[in-house]
ZAPA-685211 format. One record per residue (C-alpha): residue number from 0; x, y, z. Coordinates in steps of 0.05 Angstrom, whole numbers. Example, Ala and Ser with C-alpha at 12.3 -4.5 7.8 and 13.67 -1.06 7.14 Angstrom:
<rec pos="0" east="246" north="-90" up="156"/>
<rec pos="1" east="273" north="-21" up="143"/>
This chain:
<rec pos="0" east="2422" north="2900" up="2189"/>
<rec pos="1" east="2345" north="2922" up="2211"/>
<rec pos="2" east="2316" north="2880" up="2256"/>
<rec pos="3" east="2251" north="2898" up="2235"/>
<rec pos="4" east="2266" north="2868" up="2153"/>
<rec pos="5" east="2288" north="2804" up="2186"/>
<rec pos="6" east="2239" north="2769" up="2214"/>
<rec pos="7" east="2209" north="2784" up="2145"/>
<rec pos="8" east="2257" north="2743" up="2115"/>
<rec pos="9" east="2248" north="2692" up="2150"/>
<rec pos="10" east="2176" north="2674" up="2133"/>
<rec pos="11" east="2158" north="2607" up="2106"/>
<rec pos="12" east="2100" north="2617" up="2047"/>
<rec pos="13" east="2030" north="2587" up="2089"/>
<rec pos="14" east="2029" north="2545" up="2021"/>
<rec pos="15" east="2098" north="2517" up="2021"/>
<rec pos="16" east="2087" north="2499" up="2094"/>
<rec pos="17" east="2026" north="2463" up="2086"/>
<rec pos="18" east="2059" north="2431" up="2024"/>
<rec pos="19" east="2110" north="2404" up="2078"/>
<rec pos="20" east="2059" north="2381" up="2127"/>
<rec pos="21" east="2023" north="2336" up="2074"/>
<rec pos="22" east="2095" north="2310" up="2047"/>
<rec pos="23" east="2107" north="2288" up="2124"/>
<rec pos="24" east="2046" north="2262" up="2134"/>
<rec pos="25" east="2050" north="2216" up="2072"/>
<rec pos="26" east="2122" north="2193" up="2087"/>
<rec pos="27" east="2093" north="2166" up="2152"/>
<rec pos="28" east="2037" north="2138" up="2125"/>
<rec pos="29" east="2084" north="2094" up="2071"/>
<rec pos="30" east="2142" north="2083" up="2131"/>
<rec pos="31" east="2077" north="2052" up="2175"/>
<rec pos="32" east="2053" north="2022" up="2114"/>
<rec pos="33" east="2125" north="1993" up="2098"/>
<rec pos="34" east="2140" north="1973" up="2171"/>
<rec pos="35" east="2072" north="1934" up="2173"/>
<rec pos="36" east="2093" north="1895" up="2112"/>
<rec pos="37" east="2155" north="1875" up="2142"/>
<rec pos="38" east="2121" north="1856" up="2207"/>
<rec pos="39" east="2067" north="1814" up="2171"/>
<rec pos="40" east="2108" north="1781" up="2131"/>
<rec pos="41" east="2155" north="1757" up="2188"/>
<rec pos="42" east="2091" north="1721" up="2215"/>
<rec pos="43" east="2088" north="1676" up="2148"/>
<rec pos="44" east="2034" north="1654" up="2110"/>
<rec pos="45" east="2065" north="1700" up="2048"/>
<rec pos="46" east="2045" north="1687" up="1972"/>
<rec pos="47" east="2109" north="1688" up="1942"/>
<rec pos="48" east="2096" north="1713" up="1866"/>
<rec pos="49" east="2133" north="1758" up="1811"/>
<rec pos="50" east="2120" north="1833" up="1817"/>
<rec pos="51" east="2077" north="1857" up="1757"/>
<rec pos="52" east="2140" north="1877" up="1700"/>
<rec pos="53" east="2103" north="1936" up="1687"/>
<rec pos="54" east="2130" north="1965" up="1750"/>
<rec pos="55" east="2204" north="1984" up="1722"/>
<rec pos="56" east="2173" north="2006" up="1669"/>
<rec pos="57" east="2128" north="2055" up="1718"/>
<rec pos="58" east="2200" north="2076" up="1752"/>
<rec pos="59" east="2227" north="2098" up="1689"/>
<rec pos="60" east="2174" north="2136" up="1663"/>
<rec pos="61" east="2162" north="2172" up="1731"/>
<rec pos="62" east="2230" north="2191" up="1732"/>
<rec pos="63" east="2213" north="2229" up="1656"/>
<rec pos="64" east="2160" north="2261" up="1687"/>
<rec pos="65" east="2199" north="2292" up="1738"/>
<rec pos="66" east="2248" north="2313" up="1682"/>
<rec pos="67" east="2200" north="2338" up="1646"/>
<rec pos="68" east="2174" north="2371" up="1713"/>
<rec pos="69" east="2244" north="2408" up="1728"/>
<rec pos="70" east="2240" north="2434" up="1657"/>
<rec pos="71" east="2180" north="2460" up="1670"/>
<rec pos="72" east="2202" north="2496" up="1727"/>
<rec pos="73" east="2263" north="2524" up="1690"/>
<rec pos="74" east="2224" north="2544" up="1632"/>
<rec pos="75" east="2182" north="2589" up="1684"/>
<rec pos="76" east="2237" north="2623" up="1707"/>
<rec pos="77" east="2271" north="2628" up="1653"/>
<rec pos="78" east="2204" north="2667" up="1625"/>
<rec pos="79" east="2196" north="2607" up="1568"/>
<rec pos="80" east="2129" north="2595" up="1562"/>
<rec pos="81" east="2134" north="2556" up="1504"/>
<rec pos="82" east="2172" north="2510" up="1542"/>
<rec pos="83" east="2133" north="2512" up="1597"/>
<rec pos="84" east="2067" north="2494" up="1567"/>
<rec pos="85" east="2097" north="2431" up="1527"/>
<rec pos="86" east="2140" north="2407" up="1593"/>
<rec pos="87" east="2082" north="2419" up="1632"/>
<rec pos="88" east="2033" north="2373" up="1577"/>
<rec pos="89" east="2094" north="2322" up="1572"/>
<rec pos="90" east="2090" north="2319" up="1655"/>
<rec pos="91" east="2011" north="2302" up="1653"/>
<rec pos="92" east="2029" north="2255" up="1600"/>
<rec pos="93" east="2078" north="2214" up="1635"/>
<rec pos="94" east="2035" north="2219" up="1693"/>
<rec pos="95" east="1980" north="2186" up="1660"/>
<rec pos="96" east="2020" north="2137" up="1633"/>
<rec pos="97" east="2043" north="2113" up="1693"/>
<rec pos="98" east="1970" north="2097" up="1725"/>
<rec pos="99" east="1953" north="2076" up="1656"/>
<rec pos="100" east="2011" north="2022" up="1676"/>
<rec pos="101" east="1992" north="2009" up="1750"/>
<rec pos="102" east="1920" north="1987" up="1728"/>
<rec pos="103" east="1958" north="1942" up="1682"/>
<rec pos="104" east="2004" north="1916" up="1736"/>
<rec pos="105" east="1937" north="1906" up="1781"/>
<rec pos="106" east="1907" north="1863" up="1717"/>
<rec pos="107" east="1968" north="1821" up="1714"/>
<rec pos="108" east="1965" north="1814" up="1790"/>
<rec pos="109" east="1888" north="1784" up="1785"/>
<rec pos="110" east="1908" north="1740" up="1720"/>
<rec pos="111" east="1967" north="1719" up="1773"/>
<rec pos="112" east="1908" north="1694" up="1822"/>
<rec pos="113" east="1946" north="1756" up="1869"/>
<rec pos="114" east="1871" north="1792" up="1900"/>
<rec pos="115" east="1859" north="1846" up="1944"/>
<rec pos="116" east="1820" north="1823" up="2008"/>
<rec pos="117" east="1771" north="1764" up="2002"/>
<rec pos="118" east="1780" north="1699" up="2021"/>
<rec pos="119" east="1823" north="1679" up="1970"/>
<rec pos="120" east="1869" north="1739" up="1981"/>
<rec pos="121" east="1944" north="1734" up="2011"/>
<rec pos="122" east="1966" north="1791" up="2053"/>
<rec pos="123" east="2022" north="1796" up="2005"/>
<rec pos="124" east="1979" north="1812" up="1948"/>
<rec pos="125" east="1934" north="1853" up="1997"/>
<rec pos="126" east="1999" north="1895" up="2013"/>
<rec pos="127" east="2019" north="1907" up="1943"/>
<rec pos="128" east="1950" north="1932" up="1920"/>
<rec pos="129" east="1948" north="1975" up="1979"/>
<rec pos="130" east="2016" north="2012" up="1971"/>
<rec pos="131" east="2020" north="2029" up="1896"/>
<rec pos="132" east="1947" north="2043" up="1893"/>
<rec pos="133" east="1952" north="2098" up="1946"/>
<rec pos="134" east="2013" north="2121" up="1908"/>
<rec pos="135" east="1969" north="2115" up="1845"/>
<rec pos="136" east="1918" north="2162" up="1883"/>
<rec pos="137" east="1966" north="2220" up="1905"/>
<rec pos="138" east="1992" north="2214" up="1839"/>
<rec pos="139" east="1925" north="2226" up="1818"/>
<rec pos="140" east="1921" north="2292" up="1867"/>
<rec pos="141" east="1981" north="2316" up="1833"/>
<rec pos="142" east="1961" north="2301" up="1765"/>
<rec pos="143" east="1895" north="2349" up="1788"/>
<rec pos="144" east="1941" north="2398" up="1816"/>
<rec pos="145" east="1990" north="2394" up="1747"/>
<rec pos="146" east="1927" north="2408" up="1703"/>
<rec pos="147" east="1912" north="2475" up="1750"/>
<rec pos="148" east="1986" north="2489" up="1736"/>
<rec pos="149" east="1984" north="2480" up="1662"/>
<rec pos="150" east="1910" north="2520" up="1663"/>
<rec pos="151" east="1947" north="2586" up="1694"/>
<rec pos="152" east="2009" north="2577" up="1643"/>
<rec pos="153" east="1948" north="2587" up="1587"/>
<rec pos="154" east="1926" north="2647" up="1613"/>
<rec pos="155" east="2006" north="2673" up="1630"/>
<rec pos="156" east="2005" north="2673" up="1711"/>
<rec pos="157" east="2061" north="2624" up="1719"/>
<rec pos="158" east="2127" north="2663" up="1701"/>
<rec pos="159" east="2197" north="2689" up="1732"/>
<rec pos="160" east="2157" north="2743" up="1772"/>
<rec pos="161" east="2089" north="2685" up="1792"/>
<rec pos="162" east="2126" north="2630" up="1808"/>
<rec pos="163" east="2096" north="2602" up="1866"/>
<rec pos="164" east="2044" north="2546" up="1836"/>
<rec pos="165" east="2099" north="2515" up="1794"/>
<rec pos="166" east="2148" north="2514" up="1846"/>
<rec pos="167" east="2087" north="2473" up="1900"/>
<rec pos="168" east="2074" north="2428" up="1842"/>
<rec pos="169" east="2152" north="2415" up="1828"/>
<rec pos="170" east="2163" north="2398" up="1898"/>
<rec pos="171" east="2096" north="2350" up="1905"/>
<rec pos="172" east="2122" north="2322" up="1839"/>
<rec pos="173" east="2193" north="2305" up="1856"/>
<rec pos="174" east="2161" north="2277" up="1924"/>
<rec pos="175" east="2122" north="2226" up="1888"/>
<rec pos="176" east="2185" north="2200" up="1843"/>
<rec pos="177" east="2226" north="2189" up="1893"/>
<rec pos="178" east="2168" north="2156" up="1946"/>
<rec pos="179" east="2156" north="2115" up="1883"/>
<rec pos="180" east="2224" north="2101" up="1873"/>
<rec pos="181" east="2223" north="2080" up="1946"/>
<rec pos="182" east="2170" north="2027" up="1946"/>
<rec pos="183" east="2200" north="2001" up="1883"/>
<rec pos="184" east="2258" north="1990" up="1916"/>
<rec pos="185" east="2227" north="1962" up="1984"/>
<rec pos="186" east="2188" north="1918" up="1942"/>
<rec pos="187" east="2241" north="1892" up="1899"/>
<rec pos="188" east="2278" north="1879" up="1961"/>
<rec pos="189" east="2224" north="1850" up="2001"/>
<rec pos="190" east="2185" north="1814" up="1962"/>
C-alpha cells in the first residue's frame, strides 16, 4: 500500500464535517432543552393538557418525507433524474406539510388556553412551543437547503458522478425525522 494515497483516503469532505458539527450542536441543544423540561417540571406548577392531535399526524408525514428523501438519493445515483426531481418535489411537499401542521397544532394549543410566555402562560405550554417550533425552524433551513437541491437537479448537477449536495441534504433530512421522532416520543412520554 503507498503511504502517500492514504492519508488521502482518509479525508472527511470540509462539508460533511461541518454537516456533523451542526448535527452535534443541535442534539445538544434539544438534550439541554429536554433535560430542562424534565427539571422544570419536577419543580411543579405544570399545566397538564392534551398534546395538539396534529402531532402524529406530523410524525407520519415526516417519516414520508424522509422516504421520499432516500428515493431521492437513490434516484441520483442510480442516474434517474426523473425520479429525482419528483422525490425531491414530493420531499418539499411533505416538508411543508408538516409546518403547515405545527402552526395548526400551535392554533389548537392557544384555543386550548396553552400560551407561550405572558402571564397567563404555563411553563408546560412555554416548553412545548419552544421545542417543536425550533424543530419547525431547522426544518425550515432544510426545506431552504432541499429547494437549492431540487434547483441543481433542474439544471443536471446532482447525479451518480455530483453527488455531494444530495447526499448533505439526505443526512440533514434523516436528522430532522428522527430528532422529531425523538421529541414526539419525549413528549408523549412526559407530558
Amino acid at each position: 500500500m503507498n503511504p502517500e494515497i492514504q492519508p488521502e483516503q482518509r479525508r472527511v469532505n470540509p462539508l460533511t464535517f461541518m454537516l456533523i458539527l451542526l448535527i452535534v450542536s443541535i442534539i445538544m441543544m434539544f438534550a439541554a432543552f429536554t433535560s430542562a423540561y424534565i427539571v422544570r417540571r419536577e419543580e411543579g406548577n405544570w399545566l397538564e393538557f392534551d398534546l395538539p392531535s396534529v402531532l402524529m399526524v406530523n410524525t407520519i408525514v415526516l417519516v414520508l418525507s424522509s422516504i421520499f428523501m432516500q428515493w431521492a438519493y437513490v434516484s441520483a445515483k442510480r442516474d434517474n433524474l426523473k425520479n429525482l426531481k419528483i422525490a425531491l418535489i414530493l420531499t418539499i411537499v411533505a416538508g411543508a406539510a408538516f409546518l403547515v401542521g405545527q402552526w395548526q397544532g400551535w392554533g389548537e394549543l392557544v384555543q386550548n388556553n396553552v400560551f407561550f410566555g405572558g402571564i397567563t402562560a404555563n411553563p408546560s405550554g412555554s416548553f412545548l412551543y419552544v421545542l417543536t417550533g425550533v424543530h419547525a425552524f431547522h426544518l425550515i433551513t432544510g426545506l431552504i437547503f432541499l429547494i437549492i437541491v431540487v434547483i441543481s437537479a433542474l439544471r443536471y448537477r446532482v447525479h451518480s458522478r455530483n453527488m455531494d449536495r444530495i447526499q448533505l441534504c439526505t443526512i440533514y433530512w434523516h436528522f430532522l425525522g428522527a430528532l422529531w421522532i425523538y421529541l414526539y416520543v419525549f413528549l408523549v412520554l412526559n407530558h
